[in-house]
N, C-alpha and C positions, 0 to 999 in steps of 0.2 A: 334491865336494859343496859348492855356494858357500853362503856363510851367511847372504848378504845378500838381504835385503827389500826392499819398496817404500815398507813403512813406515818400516822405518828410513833409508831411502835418502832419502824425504821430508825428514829430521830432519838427515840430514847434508848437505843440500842450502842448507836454508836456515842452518845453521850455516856454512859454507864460503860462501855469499855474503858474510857480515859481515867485513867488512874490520878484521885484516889476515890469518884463520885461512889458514892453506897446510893445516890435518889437524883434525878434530874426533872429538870423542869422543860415543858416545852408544848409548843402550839403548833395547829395547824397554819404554817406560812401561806400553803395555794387552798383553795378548796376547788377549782377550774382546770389546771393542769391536768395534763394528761401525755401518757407516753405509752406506743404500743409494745406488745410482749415481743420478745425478743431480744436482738442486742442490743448492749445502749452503744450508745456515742459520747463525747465527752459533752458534747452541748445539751445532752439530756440532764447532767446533773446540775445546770442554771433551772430547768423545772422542778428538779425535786428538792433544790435548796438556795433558791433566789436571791437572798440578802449574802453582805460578806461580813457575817456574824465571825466571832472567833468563838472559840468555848471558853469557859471559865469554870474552875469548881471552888467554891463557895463557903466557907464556914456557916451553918445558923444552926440555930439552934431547934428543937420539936415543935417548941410554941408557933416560933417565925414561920416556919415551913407550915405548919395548922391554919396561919392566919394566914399565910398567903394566897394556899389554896383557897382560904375560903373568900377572899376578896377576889381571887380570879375568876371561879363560879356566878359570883353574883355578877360578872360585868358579859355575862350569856345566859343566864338562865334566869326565872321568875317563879317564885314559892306559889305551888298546888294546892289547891283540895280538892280536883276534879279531873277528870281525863279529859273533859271538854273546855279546860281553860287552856291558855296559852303560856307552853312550856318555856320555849327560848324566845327571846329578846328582841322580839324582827319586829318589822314597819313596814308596811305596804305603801312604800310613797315614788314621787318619780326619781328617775334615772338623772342625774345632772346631767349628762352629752343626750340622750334623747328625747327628754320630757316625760321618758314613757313610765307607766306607777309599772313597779315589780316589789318583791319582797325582798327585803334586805336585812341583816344583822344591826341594829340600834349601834352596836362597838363593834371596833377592827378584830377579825378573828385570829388576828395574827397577835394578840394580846392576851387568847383564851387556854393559860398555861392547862395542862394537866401535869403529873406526877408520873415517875418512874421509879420502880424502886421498892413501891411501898403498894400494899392489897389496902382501899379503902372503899368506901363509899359513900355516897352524894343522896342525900337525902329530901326529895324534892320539895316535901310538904310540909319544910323548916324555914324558919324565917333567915333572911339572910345573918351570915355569920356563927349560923349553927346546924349545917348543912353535912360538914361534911366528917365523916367518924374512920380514923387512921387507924388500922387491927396490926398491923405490924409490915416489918420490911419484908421484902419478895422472901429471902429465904427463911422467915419467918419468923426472925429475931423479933422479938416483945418492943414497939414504939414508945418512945418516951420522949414525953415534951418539954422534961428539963435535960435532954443530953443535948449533946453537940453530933452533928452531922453534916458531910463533903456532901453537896450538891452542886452537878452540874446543871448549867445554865448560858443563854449565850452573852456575849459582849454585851451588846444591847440591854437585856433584861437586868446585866447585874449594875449597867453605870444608870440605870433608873428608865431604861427606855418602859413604857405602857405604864407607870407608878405602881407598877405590883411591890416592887420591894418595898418603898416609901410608904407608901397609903398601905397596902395590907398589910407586910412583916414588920412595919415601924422602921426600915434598915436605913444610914444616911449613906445613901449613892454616893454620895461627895466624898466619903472614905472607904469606899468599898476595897481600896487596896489593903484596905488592915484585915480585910475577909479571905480575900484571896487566898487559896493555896497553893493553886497549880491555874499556869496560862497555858491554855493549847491554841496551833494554828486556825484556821478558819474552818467552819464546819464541813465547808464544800469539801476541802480535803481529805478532811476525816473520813467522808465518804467515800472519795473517790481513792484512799490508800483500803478502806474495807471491802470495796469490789475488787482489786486487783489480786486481796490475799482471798476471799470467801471465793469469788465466781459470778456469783448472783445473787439474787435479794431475792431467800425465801422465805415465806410468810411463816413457815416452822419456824424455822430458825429469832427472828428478829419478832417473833411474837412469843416466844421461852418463857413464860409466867415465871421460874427459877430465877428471871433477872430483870424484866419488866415488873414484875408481880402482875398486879389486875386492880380495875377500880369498873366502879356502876352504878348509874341510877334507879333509888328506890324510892315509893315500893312500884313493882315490876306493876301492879294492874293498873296506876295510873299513867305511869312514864310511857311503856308502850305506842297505846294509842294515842297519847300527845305527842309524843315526840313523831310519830310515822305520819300525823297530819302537817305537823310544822316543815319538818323536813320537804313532803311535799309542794309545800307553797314554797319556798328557797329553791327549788330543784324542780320543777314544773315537768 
């Protein structure tokens, strides 16, 4: 069951062009948004990049980026041995403005990084922290968890916003300028200078395994049917 999007494939795309990221990190910011096919507008890219994040790319190292994925996993998903248990992380409780009970994500999904960059996969029927197994970068260089590697990331994630660098990769947010390599402007931008030179936003293009790589969860006969019933109750 692969995990990746077009939206977020969008978001790792123009992350991974900012020189010098080899892997970026990044989350679904809307999962509600919506814009119809055709032209955009310039007010369409406040839905498809809401915050005024900047980019950042990153120094860490294999281990950091190992544990961070794996500390972002667990704050959405819950370790299987059944396709009839429940895969991701939601609550059936009320609506704060209406009373009304609906299904909702337990954490903010604007905090549920995936990876760019790198072919892994998520292992669902592992206990947290041992989840997730990195096979190497997109273009297929061999991963290694004692090298060093430029990962982009946004403003937010890298000065400790959601505690993924803190709590999962150990990193002190409080120095993260000694990490730092390269500051870029705000993402919104970066988007809206990659529509001006591409044209349009096509799912070939910004979904290039050669530069996303690819990640998924296994194994495919339990994730399947959990995740298509979960999804269901979120998505009605």
């Amino acid at each position: 069951y692969r995990g990746m999007s077009d939206y977020v494939n969008l978001i790792h795309t123009l992350s991974l062009g900012c020189t010098p990221a080899q892997i970026s990190f990044a989350a679904p910011l809307t999962f509600n948004g919506y814009i119809k096919a055709g032209t955009l507008v310039y007010n369409d890219l406040f839905t498809i990049y809401p915050y005024e994040n900047q980019l950042f790319v990153v120094k860490m190292s294999g281990k950091e980026i190992k544990d961070y994925l794996e500390y972002s996993y667990d704050q959405w998903i819950n370790s299987i041995d059944s396709a009839d248990d429940r895969l991701l992380k939601i609550v059936d409780r009320p609506d704060p403005r209406t009373g009304q009970k609906h299904w909702s994500f337990v954490n903010r999904p604007y905090n549920f990084d995936s990876a760019g960059g790198l072919v892994y996969e998520v292992d669902v029927t592992r206990l947290a922290g041992e989840r997730v197994t990195i096979f190497s970068l997109a273009d297929g260089t061999s991963f290694d968890e004692a090298a060093e590697y430029d990962v982009a990331m946004t403003s937010y994630r890298a000065s400790g916003g959601g505690g993924i660098m803190r709590k999962g990769a150990g990193i002190d947010t409080d120095r993260i300028s000694d990490r730092v390599v390269e500051y870029y402007p705000e993402i919104r931008d970066i988007l809206y200078d990659y529509l001006l030179k591409n044209g349009e936003i096509d799912p070939e293009k910004i979904g290039d395994r050669e530069v996303i790589g690819e990640w998924k969860f296994v194994p495919e006969s339990l994730v399947s049917k959990a995740m298509d019933r979960d999804m269901l109750l979120l998505f009605p």
